[in-house]
C-alpha positions as CSV (number, residue, x, y, z in Angstrom):
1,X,0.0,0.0,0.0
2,X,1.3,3.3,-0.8
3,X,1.4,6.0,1.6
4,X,-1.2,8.7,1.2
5,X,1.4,11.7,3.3
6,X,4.6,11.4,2.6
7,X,7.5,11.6,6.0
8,X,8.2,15.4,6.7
9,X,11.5,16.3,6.1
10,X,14.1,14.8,8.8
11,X,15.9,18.8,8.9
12,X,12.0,20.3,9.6
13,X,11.7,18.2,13.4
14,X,12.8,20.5,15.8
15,X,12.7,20.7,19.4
16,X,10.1,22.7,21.4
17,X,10.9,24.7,24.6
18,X,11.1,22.1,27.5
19,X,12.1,23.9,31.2
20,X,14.0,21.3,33.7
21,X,16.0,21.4,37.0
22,X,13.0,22.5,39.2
23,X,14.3,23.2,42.7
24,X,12.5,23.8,46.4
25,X,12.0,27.3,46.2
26,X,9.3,29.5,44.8
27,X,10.2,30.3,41.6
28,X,10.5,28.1,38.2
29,X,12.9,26.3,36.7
30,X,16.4,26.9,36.6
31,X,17.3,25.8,33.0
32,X,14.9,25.5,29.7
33,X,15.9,23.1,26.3
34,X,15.1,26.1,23.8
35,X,13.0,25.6,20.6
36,X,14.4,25.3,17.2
37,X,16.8,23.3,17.6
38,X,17.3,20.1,15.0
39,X,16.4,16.7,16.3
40,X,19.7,15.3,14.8
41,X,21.8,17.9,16.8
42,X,19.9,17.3,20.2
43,X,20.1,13.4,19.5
44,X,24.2,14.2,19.3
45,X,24.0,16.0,22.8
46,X,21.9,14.1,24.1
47,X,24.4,11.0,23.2
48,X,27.3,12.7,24.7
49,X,25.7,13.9,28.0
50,X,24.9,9.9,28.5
51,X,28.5,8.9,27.8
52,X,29.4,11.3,30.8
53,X,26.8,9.9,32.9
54,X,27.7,6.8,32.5
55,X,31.5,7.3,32.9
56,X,30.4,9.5,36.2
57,X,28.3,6.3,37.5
58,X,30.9,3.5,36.3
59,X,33.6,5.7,38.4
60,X,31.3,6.2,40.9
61,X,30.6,2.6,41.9
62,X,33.7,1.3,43.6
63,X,33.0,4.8,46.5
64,X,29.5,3.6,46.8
65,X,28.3,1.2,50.0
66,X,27.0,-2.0,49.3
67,X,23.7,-0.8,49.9
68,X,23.8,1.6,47.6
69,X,25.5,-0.5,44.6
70,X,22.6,-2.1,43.3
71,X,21.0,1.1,42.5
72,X,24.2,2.6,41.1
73,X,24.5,-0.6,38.4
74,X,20.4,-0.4,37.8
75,X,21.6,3.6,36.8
76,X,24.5,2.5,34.3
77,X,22.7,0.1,32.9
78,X,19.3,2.5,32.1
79,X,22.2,5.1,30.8
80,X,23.2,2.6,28.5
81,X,20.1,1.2,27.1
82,X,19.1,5.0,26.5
83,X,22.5,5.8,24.9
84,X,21.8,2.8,22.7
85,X,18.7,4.5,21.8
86,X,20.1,7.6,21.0
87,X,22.9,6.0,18.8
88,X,20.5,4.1,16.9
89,X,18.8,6.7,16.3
90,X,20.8,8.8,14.9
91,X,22.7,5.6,12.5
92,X,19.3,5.7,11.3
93,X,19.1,8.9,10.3
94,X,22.3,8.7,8.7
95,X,21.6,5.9,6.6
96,X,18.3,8.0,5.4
97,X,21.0,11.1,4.4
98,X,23.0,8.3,2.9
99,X,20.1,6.8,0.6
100,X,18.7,10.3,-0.1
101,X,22.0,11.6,-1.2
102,X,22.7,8.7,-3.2
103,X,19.0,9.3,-5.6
């Protein structure tokens, strides 16, 4: 079956403005991801600031109590199944480029 709409543009999805890092006092949040910005670009960022937090956890677990251990590992591996994500993601999109230039 042939579809009726064809897939916008992968350069026209953009991000919308999305505040974080809320805080206990009585104003809003601190920070804001802005609008505009292209989905491949935040899918890069958003790779890299995963790498860090697992390289932050992964250092983090021989200083952490047994107790606490568990819940560190549960963290690395979540980072990395998200970073996974992310990466495939964006191979994705690059083999779309690829095929689009190559027409």
């Amino acid at each position: 079956m042939k579809k009726i709409v064809p897939d916008p543009p992968l350069d026209s999805i953009k991000t919308h403005f999305t505040p974080f890092g809320s805080c206990d006092a009585p104003h809003g949040p601190l920070f804001a991801v802005v609008a505009g910005i292209p989905a491949e670009d935040a899918l890069v960022h958003a790779s890299l600031y995963l790498k860090c937090v697992l390289a932050t956890a992964q250092e983090a677990v021989p200083h952490t109590g047994e107790a606490g251990r568990g819940m560190l590992w549960s963290a690395v591996h979540s980072a990395e199944m998200a970073k996974a994500l992310v990466d495939a993601l964006l191979d994705g999109l690059e083999a779309e480029q690829d095929k689009a230039a190559q027409a």
